[in-house]
N, C-alpha and C positions, 0 to 999 in steps of 0.2 A: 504494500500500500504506500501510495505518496503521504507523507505527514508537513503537515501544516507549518508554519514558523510559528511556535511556540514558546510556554516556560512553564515551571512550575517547582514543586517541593516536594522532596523525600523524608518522609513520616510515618514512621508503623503506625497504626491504630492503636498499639499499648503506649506509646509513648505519649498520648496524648494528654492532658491534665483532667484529672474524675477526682472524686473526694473517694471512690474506693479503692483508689492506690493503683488504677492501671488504666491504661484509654481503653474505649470499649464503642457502642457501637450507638452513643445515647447523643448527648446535648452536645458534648465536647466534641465530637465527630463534625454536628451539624457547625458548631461555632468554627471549626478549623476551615471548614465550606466559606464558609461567610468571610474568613481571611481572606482567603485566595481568591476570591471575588472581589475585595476589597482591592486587594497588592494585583489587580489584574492578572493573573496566573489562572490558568488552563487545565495544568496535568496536578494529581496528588499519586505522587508514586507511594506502594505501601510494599511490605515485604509478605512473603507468605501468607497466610490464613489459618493454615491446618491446625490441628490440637496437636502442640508440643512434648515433648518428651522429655529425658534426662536431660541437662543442660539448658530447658529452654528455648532451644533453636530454633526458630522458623522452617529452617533449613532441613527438620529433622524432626517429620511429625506423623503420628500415628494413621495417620492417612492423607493420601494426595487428595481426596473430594471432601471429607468434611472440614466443620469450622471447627475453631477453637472458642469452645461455651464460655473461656474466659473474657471474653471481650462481649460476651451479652449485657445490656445494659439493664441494672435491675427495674431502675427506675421506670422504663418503658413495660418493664413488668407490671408494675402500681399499677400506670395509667392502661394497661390491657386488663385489669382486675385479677390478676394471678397472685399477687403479693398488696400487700396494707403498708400503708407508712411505716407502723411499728415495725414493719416485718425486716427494713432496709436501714434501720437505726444501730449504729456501732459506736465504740468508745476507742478501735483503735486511732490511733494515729501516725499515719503512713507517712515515710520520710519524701520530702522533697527530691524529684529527679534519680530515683531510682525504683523501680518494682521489684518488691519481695513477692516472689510466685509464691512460696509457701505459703505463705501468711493468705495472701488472695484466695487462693484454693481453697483452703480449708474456709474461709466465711466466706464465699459465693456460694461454692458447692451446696453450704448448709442455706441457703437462701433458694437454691436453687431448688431445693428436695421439698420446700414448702411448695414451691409455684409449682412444680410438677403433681404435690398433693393435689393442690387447689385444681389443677386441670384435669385430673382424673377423676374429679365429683361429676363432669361430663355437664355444667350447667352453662356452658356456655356453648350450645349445639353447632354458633356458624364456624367459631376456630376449631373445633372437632373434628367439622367436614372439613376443613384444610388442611388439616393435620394427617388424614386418611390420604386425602389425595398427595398431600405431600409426599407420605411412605413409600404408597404407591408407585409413584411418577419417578424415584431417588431409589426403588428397592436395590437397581444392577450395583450397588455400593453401598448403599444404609445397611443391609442385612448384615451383610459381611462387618461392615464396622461395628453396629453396636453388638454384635457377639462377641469381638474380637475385645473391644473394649471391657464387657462385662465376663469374659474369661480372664483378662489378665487381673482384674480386682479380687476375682474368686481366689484366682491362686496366690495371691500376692497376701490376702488375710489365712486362705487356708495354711501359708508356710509363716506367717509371722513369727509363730509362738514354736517351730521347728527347729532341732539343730543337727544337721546332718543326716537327714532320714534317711530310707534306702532309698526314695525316689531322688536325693541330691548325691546321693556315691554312685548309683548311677548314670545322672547326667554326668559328672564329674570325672568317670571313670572315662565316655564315652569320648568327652572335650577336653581330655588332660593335654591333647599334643597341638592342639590348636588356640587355645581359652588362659590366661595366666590364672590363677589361685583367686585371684580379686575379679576379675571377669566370670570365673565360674559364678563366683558369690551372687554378685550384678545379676547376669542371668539369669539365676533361680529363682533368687526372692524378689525380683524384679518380673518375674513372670513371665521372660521375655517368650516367644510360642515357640522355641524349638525346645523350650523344659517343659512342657505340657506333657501328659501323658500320650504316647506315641498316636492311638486315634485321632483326636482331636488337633493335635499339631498337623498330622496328614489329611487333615479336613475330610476323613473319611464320613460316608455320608449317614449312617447309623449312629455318629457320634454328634457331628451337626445335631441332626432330631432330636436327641436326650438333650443334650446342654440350652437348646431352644427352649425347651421346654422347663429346661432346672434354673434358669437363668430369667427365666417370661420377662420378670416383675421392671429386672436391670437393664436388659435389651429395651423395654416399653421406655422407660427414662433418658436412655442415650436417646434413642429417636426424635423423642421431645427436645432434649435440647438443641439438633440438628435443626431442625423444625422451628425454633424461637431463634437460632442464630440467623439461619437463610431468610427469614422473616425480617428481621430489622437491617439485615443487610440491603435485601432485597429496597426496604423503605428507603433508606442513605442513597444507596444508588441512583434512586429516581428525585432526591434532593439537587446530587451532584448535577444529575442531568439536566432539572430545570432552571442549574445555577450557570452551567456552562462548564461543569468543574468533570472532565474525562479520571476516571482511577484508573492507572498503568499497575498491573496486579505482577505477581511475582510465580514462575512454577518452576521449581528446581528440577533439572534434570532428572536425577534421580530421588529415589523413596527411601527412607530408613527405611532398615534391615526389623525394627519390630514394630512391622504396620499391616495394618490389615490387609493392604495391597500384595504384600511379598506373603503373607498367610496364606490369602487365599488364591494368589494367582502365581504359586510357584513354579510351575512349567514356564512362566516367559521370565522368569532368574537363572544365573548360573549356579542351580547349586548341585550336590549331590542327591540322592534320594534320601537322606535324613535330615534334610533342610539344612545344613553348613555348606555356604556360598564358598564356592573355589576360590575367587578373585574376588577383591574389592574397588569400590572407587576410591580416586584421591588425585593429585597432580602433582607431577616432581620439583626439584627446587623451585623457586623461585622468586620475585620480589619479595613477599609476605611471609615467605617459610625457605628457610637453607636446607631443611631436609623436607621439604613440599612439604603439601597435605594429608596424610591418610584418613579421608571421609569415611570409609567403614561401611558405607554402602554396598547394600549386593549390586552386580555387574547385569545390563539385561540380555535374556538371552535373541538377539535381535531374528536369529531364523524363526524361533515361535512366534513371536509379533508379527514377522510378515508371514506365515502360513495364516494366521486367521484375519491378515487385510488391519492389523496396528488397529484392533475393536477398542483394544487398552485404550492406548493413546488416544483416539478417537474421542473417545468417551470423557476422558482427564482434562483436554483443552477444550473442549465443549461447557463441561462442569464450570473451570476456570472462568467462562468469557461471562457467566449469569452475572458473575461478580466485578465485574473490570469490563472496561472501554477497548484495555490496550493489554498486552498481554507480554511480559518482558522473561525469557528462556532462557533459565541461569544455564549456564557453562553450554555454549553454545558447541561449540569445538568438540564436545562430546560425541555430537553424529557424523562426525567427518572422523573422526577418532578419538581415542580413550586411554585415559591411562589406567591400566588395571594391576593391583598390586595381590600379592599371594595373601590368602589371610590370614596365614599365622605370622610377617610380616612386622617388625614394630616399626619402620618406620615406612616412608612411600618412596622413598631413593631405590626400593629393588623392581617396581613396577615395571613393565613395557608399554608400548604404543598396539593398541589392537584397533579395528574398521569399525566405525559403525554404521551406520544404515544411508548414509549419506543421501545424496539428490532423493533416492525414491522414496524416502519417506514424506520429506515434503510434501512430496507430486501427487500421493494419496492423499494426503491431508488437502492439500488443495479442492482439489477433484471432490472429496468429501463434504466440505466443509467453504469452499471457498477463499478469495483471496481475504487472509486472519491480518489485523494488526499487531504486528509480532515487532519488537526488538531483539536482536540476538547479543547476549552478552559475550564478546568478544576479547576478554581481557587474559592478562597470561602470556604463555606460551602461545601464540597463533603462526600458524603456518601457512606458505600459500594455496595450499589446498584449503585448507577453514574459509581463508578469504574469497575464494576463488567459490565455494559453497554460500558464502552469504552473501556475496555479488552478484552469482546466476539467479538464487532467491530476489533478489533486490531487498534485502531485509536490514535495516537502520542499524549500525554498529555503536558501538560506546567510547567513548574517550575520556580519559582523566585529566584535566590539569595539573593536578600533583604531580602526573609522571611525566610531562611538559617539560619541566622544570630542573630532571634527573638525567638518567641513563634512555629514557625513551622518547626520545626526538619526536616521535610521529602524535604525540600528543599536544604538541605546542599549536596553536590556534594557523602560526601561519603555513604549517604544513598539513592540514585539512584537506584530504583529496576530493571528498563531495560533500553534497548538504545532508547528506543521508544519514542522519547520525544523529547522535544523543551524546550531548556533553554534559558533564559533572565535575566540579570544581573538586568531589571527592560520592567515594558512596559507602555504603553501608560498615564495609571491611574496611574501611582507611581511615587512619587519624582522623579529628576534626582540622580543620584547615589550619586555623590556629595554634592546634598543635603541631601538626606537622610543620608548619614554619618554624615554630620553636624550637624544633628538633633538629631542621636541617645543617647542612655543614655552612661556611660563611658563606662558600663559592654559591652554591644553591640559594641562597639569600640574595645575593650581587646579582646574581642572574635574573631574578624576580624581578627587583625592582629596576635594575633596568629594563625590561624588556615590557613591565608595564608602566614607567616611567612614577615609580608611588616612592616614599618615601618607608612606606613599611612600617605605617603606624596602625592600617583597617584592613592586612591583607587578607582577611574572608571578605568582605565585601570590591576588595579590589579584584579577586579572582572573579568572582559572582560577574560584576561588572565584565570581566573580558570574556565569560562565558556566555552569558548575554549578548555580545558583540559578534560572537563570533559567528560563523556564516553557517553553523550547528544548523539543523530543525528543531530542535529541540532540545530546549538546556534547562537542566532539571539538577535543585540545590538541595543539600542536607538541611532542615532546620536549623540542627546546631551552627551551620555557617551562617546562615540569616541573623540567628542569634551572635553570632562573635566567640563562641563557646571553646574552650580549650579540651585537652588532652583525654580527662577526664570525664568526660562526656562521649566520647564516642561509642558506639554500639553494639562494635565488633573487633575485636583482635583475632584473626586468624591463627591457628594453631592452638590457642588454648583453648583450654575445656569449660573452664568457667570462669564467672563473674561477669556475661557478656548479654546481650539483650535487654539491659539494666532499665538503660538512659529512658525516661520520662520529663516531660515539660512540667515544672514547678508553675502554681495560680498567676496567672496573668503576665507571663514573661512573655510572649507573646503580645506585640502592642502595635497601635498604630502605625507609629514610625516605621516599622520594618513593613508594614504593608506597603504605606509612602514611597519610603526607599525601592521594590520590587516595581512598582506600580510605574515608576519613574524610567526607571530601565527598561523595561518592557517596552512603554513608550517613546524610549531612545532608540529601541534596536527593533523596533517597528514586530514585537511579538504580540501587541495587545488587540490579538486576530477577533 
């Protein structure tokens, strides 16, 4: 698709500011709308959707179709009649600019299990019928999730109070040569589905029917909150739309490894027949990791996808678009090729390069589905075959300023080969801009400012500004840059494992003025379409 001269903000919906300590899908949503319409901006980029896992990761969620219930907004519960004022009344108090998951979990969850009471009394007959048709319309994925979710709680309370049963000597016996001593642990009591008892992990279908049935009460609860998430989403959406405000949605390439997706669709994985994946994803050195990434992700197995015509895929970016305008494909380079690493493996420096499905998966997906609004994220390692694949697509590539500035020349604004493209002063893995100046060596500093002629006292808004300028489609900023925000604030540190997904906006840091400021640029660099 041609994309417009644009602009706009990168902002997860947790980051947003709520009084219950995480952005979610309620007022603060609608008030971030009303920014970006204010500072004249177009696009609200967000990151994943799915329900999170260990670490919090967007990147790394219990399934590619559903939402994550954490970001239901309760309050919109009130006003649907499922919950009472009392019912959403708390005495914590949640720190400024960072989300504590736990702490959230546990008092939504319990807020949540009223509203689901309240909607199982069945007296409000029109959201019932919706709720049916919902199931219904969402089964080819709802079923498979809310089992998969209401199996891993069962086994996760059934082993709490467990130490070593035989059902953990065992697994542990099974994954001594692939699993360390602390990963076995993980596993077990994490429920992950290849410790399930062998049935049920092989999704055999006599075991499906008993746990359906042992499970009724839990499966009925997951659904529901599928059901209230896609519901207020669905509402925001048609906000944005009458605001002018496009949502550029995020789908990672790949799916955790303990998701209902690799459950139940293990023929299109590389794994063995006892569900331990041969190879994993991850990417070899580079900027952001000396010994790359090891993602951990299972590998897909791309001949079953194309025997049944990519129904998977099919299916995933369909789901995606209900929720987003525009549709941005983490690790694009993936279907041109892979890097897949052994998975007993500790780090991703032993990986190779393997094919992936290259041009004709596209060509299906088109053929399918149409010409999609897709961004391919292009960052990394690229090669001219990757390029050579998102230029026959014609699909908008990514550029950083940060690395403008470094070792990667092709990012600097005056070597821009087309408009086809999506500039970012920085994105979700990279320092805030702020920081990252702070950090750099002097030369990279000289370099800056002369090359934008600043003195290097507002370099996020000096970046912003040359991103905006630049001959991009579309230049899309981190909040935290809008905001001027340093080191500490950023979202992501690649390689490590936690403390990451934190960053939330503190009451009213968000002001005027930076609407002004956005507003002002946009109508300098003729974005404000």
């Amino acid at each position: 698709m041609d994309f417009p001269r644009t602009s706009g903000i990168l902002a997860h919906i947790t980051s947003l500011y709520t009084k219950f300590g995480i952005g979610d899908l309620g007022q603060a949503a609608y008030n971030f709308i009303d920014f970006l319409k204010e500072g004249k901006q177009t696009l609200w980029q967000i990151l994943p959707v799915g329900p999170t896992s260990f670490g919090d990761s967007p990147y790394q969620s219990f399934s590619t179709f559903a939402g994550n219930h954490l970001l239901i907004c309760p309050e919109k519960l009130v006003d649907w009649g499922l919950l009472t004022q009392n019912d959403i009344i708390f005495e914590y108090n949640f720190p400024d600019n960072i989300v504590d998951y736990y702490v959230i979990s546990e008092f939504k969850n319990h807020m949540f299990r009223l509203a689901f009471a309240n909607f199982a009394t069945g007296i409000d007959q029109n959201m019932a019928k919706k709720y049916s048709v919902f199931v219904e319309q969402n089964a080819f994925w709802l079923a498979d999730y809310s089992l998969f979710v209401a199996l891993k709680a069962h086994f996760i309370n059934q082993r709490r109070h467990e130490t070593e049963s035989s059902d953990y000597l065992y697994f542990a016996r099974k994954n001594s040569k692939v699993l360390s001593k602390n990963q076995i642990d993980d596993f077990f009591y994490g429920a992950v589905w290849q410790s399930w008892p062998r049935d049920i992990a092989q999704g055999k279908v006599e075991a499906i029917i008993h746990w359906r049935e042992q499970l009724a009460d839990e499966i009925e609860y997951h659904n529901f909150l599928q059901f209230i998430f896609f519901k207020q989403f669905a509402e925001l959406k048609r906000y944005a739309t009458k605001n002018d405000v496009k949502i550029v949605g995020d789908i990672p390439i790949f799916v955790a490894y303990d998701s209902a997706d690799c459950w139940s669709h293990q023929d299109l994985f590389m794994m063995d027949s006892h569900g331990t994946p041969n190879m994993v994803a991850g990417v070899p050195p580079d900027y952001f990791a000396t010994d790359g990434q090891l993602w951990g992700n299972p590998l897909y197995n791309w001949e079953n996808h194309k025997k049944d015509g990519y129904t998977w895929w099919l299916s995933r970016i369909s789901k995606a678009l209900e929720c987003c305008d525009i549709l941005r494909i983490d690790h694009f380079r993936g279907f041109e090729s892979f890097w897949a690493v052994p998975y007993s493996a500790k780090t991703a420096k032993d990986g190779k390069w393997m094919p992936g499905p290259g041009r004709e998966f596209f060509d299906i997906i088109k053929k399918r589905l149409g010409d999609l609004p897709i961004i391919a994220e292009d960052l990394g390692i690229i090669t001219p075959a990757v390029e050579q694949l998102r230029d026959d697509l014609a699909l908008p590539g990514m550029k950083v300023l940060h690395f403008g500035f470094g070792t990667q020349a092709p990012n600097a604004p005056h070597n821009f080969a087309t408009s086809n493209m999506v500039v970012y002063t920085g994105t979700h893995d990279n320092d805030t801009t702020l920081g990252w100046y702070n950090a750099a060596d002097d030369e990279t500093k000289d370099l800056l400012r002369r090359y934008l002629n600043v003195d290097g006292s507002d370099v996020p808004w000096d970046l912003i500004r040359a991103a905006f300028l630049s001959t991009a489609n579309m230049a899309i900023i981190p909040v935290q840059d809008v905001l001027g925000l340093d080191t500490q604030y950023r979202m992501n540190t690649p390689g490590t494992a936690s403390g990451n997904w934190r960053f939330r906006l503190a009451a009213g840091q968000l002001q005027s003025r930076h609407a002004e400021g956005l507003c002002y640029l946009s109508e300098l660099s003729d974005r404000n379409i």
